[in-house]
C-alpha positions in Angstrom: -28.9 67.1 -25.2 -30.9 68.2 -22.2 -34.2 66.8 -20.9 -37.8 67.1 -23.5 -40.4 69.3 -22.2 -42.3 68.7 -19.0 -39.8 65.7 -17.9 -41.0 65.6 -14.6 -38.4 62.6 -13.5 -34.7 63.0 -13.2 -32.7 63.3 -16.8 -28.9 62.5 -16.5 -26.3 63.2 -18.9 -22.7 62.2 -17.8 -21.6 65.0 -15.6 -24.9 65.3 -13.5 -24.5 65.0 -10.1 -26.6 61.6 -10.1 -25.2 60.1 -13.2 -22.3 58.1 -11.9 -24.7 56.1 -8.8 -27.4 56.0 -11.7 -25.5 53.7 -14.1 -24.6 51.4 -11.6 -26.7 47.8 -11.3 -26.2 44.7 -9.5 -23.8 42.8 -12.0 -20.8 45.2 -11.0 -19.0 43.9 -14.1 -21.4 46.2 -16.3 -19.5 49.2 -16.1 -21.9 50.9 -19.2 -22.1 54.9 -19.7 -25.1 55.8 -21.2 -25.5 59.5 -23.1 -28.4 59.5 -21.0 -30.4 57.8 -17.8 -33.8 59.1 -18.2 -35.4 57.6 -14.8 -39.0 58.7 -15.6 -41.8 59.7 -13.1 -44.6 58.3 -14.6 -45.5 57.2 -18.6 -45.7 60.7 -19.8 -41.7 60.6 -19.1 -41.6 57.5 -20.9 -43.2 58.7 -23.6 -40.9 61.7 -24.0 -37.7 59.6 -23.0 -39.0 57.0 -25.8 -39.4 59.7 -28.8 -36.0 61.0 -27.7 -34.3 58.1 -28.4 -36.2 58.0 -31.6 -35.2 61.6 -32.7 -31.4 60.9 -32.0 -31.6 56.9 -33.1 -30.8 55.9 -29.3 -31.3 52.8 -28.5 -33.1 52.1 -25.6 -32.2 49.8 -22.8 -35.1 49.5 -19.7 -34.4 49.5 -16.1 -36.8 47.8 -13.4 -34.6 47.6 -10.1 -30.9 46.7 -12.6 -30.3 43.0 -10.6 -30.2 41.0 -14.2 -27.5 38.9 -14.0 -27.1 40.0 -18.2 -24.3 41.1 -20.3 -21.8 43.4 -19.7 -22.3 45.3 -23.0 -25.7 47.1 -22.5 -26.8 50.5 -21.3 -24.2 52.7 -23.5 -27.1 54.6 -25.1 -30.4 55.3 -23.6 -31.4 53.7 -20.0 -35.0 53.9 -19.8 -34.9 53.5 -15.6 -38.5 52.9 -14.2 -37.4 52.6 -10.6 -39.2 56.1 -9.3 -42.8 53.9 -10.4 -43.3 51.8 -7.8 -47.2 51.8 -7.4 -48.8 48.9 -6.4 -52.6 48.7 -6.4 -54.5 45.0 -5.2 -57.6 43.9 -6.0 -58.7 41.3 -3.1 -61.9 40.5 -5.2 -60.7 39.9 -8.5 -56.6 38.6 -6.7 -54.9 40.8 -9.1 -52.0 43.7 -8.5 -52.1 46.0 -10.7 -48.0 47.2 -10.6 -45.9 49.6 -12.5 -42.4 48.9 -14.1 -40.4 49.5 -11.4 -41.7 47.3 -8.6 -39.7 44.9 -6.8 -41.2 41.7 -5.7 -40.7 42.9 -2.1 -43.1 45.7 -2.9 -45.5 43.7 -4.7 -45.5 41.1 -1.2 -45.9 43.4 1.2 -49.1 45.0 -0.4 -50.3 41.6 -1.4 -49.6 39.7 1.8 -52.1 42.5 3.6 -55.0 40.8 1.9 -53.9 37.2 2.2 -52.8 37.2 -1.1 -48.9 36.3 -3.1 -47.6 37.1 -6.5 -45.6 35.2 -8.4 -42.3 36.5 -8.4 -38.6 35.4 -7.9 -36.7 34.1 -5.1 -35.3 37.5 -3.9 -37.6 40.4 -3.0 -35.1 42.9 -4.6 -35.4 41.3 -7.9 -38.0 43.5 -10.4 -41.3 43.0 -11.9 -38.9 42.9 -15.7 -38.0 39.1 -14.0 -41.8 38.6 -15.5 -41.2 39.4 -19.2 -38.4 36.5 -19.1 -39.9 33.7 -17.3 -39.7 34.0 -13.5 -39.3 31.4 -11.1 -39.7 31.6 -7.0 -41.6 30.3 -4.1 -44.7 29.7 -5.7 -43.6 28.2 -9.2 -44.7 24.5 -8.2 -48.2 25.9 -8.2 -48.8 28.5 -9.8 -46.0 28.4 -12.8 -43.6 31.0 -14.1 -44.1 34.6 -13.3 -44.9 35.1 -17.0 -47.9 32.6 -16.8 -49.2 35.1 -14.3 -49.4 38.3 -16.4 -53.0 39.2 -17.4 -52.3 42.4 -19.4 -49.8 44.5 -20.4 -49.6 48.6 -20.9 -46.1 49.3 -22.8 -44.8 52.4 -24.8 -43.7 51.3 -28.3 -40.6 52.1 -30.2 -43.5 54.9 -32.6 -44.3 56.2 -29.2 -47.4 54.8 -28.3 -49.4 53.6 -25.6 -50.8 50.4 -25.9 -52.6 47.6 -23.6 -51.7 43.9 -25.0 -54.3 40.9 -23.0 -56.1 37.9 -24.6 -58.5 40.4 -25.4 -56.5 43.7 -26.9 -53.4 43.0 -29.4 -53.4 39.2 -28.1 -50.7 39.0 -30.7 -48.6 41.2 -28.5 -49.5 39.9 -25.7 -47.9 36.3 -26.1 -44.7 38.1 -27.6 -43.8 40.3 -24.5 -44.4 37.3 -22.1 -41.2 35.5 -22.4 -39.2 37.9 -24.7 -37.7 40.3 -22.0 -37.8 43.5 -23.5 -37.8 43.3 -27.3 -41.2 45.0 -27.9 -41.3 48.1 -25.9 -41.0 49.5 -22.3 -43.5 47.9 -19.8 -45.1 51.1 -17.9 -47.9 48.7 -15.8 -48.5 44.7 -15.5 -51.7 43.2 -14.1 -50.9 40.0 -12.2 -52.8 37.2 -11.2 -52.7 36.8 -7.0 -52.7 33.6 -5.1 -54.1 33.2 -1.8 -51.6 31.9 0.6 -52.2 30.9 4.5 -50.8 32.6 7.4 -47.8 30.7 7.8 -46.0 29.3 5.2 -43.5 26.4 5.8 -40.0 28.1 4.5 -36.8 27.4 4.7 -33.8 25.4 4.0 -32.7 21.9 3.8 -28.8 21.2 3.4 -27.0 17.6 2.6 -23.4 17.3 2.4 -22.1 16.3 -1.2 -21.3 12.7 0.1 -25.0 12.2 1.1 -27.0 13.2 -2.2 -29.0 9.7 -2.7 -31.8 10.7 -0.9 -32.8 13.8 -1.7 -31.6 13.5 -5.3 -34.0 10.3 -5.3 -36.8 12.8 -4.0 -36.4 15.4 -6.6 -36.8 12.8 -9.3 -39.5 11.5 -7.7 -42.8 13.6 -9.0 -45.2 11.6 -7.0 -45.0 12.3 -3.6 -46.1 15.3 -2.1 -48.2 18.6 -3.9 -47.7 21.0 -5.8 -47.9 23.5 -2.8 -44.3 22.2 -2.1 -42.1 24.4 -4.0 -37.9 23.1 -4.0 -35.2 25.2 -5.5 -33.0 22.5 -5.3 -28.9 24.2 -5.3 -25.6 22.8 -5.6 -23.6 25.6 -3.6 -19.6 25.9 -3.4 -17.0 26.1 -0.6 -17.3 29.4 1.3 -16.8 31.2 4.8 -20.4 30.0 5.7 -20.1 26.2 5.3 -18.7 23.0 3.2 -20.0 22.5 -0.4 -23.4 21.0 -0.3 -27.1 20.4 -1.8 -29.6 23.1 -0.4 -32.7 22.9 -0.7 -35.0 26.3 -0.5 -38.7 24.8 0.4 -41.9 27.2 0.7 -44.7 25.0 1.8 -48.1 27.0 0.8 -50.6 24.5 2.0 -52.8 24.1 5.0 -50.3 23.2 8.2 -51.1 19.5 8.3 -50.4 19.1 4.2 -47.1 20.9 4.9 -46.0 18.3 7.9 -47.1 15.6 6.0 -45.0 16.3 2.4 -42.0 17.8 4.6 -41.9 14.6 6.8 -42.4 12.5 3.3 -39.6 14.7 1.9 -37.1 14.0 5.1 -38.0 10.0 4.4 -35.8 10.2 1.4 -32.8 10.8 3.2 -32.6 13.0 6.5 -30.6 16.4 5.9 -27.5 17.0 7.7 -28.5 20.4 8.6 -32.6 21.8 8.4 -33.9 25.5 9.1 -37.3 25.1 8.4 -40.4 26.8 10.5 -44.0 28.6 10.5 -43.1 32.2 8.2 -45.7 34.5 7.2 -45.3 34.8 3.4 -43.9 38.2 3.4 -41.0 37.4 5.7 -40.3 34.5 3.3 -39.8 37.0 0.7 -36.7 38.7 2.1 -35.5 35.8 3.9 -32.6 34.9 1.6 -31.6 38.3 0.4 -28.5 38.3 2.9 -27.2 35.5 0.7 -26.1 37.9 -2.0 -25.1 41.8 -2.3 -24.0 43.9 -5.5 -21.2 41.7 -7.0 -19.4 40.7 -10.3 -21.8 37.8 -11.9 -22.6 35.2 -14.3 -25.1 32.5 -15.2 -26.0 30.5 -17.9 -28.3 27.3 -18.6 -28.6 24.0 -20.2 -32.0 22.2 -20.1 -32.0 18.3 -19.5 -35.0 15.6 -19.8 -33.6 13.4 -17.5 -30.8 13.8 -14.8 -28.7 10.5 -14.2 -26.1 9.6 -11.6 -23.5 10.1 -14.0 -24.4 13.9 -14.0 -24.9 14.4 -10.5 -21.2 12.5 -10.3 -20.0 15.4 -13.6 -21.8 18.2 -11.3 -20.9 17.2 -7.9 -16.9 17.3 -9.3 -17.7 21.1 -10.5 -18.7 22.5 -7.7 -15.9 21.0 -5.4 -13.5 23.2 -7.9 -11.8 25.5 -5.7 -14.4 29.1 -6.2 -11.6 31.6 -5.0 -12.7 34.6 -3.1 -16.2 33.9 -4.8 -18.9 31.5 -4.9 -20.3 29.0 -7.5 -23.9 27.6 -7.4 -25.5 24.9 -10.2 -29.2 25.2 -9.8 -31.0 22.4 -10.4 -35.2 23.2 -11.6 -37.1 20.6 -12.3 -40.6 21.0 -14.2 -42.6 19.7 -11.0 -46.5 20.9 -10.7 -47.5 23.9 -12.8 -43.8 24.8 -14.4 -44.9 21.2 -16.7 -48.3 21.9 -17.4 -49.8 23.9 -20.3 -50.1 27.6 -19.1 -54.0 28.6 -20.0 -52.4 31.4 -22.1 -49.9 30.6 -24.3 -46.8 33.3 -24.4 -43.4 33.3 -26.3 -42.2 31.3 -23.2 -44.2 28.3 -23.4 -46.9 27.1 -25.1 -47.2 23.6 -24.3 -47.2 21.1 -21.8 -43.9 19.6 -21.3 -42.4 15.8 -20.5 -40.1 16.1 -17.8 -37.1 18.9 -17.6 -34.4 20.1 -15.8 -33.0 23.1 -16.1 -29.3 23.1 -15.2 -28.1 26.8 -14.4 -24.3 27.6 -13.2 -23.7 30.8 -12.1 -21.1 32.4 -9.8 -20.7 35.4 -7.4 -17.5 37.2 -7.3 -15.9 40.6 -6.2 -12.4 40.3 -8.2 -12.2 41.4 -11.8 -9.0 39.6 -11.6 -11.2 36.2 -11.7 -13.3 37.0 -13.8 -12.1 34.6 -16.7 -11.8 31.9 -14.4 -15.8 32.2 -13.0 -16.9 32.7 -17.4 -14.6 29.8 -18.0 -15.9 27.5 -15.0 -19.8 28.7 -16.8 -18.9 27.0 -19.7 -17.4 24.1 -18.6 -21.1 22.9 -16.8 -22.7 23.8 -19.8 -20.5 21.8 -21.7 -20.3 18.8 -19.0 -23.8 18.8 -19.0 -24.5 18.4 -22.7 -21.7 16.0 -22.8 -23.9 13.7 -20.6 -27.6 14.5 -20.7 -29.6 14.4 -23.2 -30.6 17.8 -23.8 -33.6 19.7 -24.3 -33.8 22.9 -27.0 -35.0 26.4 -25.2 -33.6 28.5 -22.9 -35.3 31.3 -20.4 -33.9 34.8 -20.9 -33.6 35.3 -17.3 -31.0 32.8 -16.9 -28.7 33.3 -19.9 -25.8 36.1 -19.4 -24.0 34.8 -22.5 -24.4 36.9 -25.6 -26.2 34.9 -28.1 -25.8 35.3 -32.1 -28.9 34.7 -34.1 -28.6 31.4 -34.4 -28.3 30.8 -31.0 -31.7 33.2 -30.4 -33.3 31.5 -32.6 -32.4 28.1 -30.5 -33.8 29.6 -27.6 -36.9 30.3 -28.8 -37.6 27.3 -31.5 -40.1 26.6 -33.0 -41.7 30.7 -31.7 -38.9 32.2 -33.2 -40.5 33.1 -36.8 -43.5 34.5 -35.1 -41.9 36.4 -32.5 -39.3 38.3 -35.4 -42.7 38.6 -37.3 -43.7 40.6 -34.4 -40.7 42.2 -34.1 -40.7 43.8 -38.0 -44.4 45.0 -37.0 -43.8 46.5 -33.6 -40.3 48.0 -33.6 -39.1 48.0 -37.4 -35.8 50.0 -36.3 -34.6 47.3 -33.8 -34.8 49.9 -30.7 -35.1 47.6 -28.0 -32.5 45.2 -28.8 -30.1 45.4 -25.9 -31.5 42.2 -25.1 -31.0 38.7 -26.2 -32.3 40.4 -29.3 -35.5 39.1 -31.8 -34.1 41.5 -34.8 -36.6 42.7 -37.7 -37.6 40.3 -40.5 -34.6 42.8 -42.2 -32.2 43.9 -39.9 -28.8 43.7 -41.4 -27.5 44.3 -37.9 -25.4 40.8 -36.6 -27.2 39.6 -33.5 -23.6 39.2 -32.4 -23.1 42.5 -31.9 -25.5 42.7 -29.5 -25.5 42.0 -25.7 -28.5 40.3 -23.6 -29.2 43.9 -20.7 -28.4 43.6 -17.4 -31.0 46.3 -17.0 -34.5 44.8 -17.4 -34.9 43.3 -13.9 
């Protein structure tokens, strides 16, 4: 097909010298050939790569840094790949990053941390600014929400080509969809963030129990009322591996003053001392990168069930599961609770969340592997905590896109968004009529004919 006029990026077709280390992304069980990886320089290239697709009725599948942990079936027409735009510009005044589509959250640290200053991304600085569009959840969720909460304007090429700017101010319509709906609208070219100022130090790190002493801290993750909301826990049941026994770790940033953090982390260990603790005095930054070594490029999987309340009995169900022998990968069952900001009403409504909400957990299995020959046995293991979990808790409707790798039918779309579902698909028949962006857990057009089944969520947009 060859490259439109004045693509100043780096156009390849299958046989180009680039194409085979272009379609590769972190979930090594995508194994997706795209006619064409247009990995764009700037949004004049996404402009051209966009009306492309729309000339030779591509669809289009967007690339931030490819570490989505989505479905195996995306990428096989057009890869929009933003990963050459990787500007960053902060504004220590106003705390907000101006960052284009391809930034990781490492970049958007390092430039932030100069001035004092975080953004809200995930737990792993490799992960992209596309973890924004579904949610996001990291080091600073406790106070500051999800990543989404924290977008404060969007500029995005359409599926007619155009450039447009969506804030509370400019299509505010637009603006709630894209927050929360991954990439169903358009490609994100530039995101302005809201920054948080953070201390010098942070106190990170990790504390681990053994799966035979889980009172304590499972009593101190229920427990909402002790400590602030400058104590961020990503609370993880891990598997069996080379590294250690099964266990509960617990991934702590501490954003407060240095007395505050001593204070809630001493309050914390009162619950139940941790058989093992790596805690200490970080700058932010370093925090950032500090548990990137725990994962590389691997076959992947993860799904979610949310829970308003999580009872012995499940900790018992979950605690079995991730004893199950985990081959030569690894299993992990997440365990997010709606503490501090992630349960209040975010002060602008998205397609994500609207509302305050009464107390949740989000269960999320997932597992890490490098043999295809296991791969049934990691979907199947998946699918058994999903179902274990419902069997036991009483459930909560809605997922997050970032956390769901199974490929949804409508129905099932239409779950995870609820009651925002008719509005979004409203959206949807306004914005991209020909269902171009749908390798995605896909919002189709008021009248697509197309079966959301068909369809697979893209392990590209991160």
């Amino acid at each position: 097909m060859g490259a439109p006029p004045f693509f100043r990026g780096v156009w390849m077709e299958p046989g180009h010298p680039e194409y085979e280390a272009g379609r590769g992304v972190f979930n090594q069980r995508v194994d997706a050939r795209p006619k064409v990886i247009a990995r764009c320089a700037g949004v004049s290239d996404v402009v051209a790569a966009v009306a492309h697709a729309r000339e030779h009725r591509l669809r289009v599948d967007v690339r931030s840094t490819g570490t989505n942990l989505g479905g195996i079936k995306a990428g096989d027409e057009m890869v929009v790949d933003l990963s050459l735009m990787r500007g960053v510009q902060i504004d220590p005044e106003q705390r907000v990053a101006r960052i284009q589509g391809g930034v990781s959250g490492g970049d958007l640290q390092i430039e932030a941390t100069l001035h004092g200053l975080a953004g809200v991304t995930g737990g792993l600085s490799m992960t992209g600014v596309g973890l924004m569009l579904g949610g996001g959840i990291g080091h600073l969720a406790s106070r500051a929400g999800y990543s989404a909460d924290n977008i404060l304007s969007v500029e995005l090429v359409t599926a007619s080509g155009q450039v447009v700017t969506a804030s509370p101010e400019e299509n505010p319509d637009l603006y709630w969809a894209v927050r929360g709906s991954t990439g169903n609208f358009g490609v994100v070219t530039t995101l302005e963030v809201r920054l948080h100022e953070v201390p010098p130090l942070v106190h990170a790190g990790t504390m681990s129990w053994s799966l035979d002493h889980l009172d304590g801290p499972v009593q101190a993750l229920r427990d909402s009322s002790w400590g602030s909301d400058r104590s961020n826990l990503l609370p993880e049941l891990d598997s069996a591996s080379a590294e250690g026994p099964a266990a509960l770790n617990l991934f702590i940033c501490h954003s407060g003053a240095p007395e505050e953090a001593l204070a809630d982390l001493e309050c914390l260990r009162s619950f139940g001392a941790p058989d093992e603790e790596s805690i200490s005095a970080v700058p932010f930054r370093e925090l950032t990168f500090m548990f990137d070594g725990m994962v590389g490029p691997s076959r992947a999987t993860i799904d979610q069930q949310s829970v308003s309340a999580i009872s012995d009995e499940l900790i018992d169900a979950l605690v079995e599961k991730i004893r199950e022998p985990a081959g030569t990968g690894a299993r992990f069952i997440e365990l997010l609770t709606s503490r501090g900001a992630l349960g209040r009403a975010p002060e602008f409504p998205s397609a994500l969340r609207e509302k305050a909400v009464g107390p949740t957990w989000m269960i999320n299995p997932g597992c890490w592997w490098l043999d295809a020959a296991e791969d049934a046995g990691h979907l199947q293991w998946v699918e058994d905590v999903v179902q274990t979990t419902r069997q036991i808790a009483p459930t909560r409707c809605g997922q997050h896109p970032n956390t769901v790798s199974v490929t949804h039918d409508l129905d099932g779309v239409r779950q995870m968004y609820g009651d925002r579902f008719d509005r979004l698909q409203a959206l949807k028949t306004q914005w991209d009529p020909d269902n171009m962006f749908r390798g995605n857990h896909n919002i189709p057009p008021s009248d697509d004919p197309a079966p959301a089944s068909a369809l697979a969520n893209s392990a590209y947009f991160q």
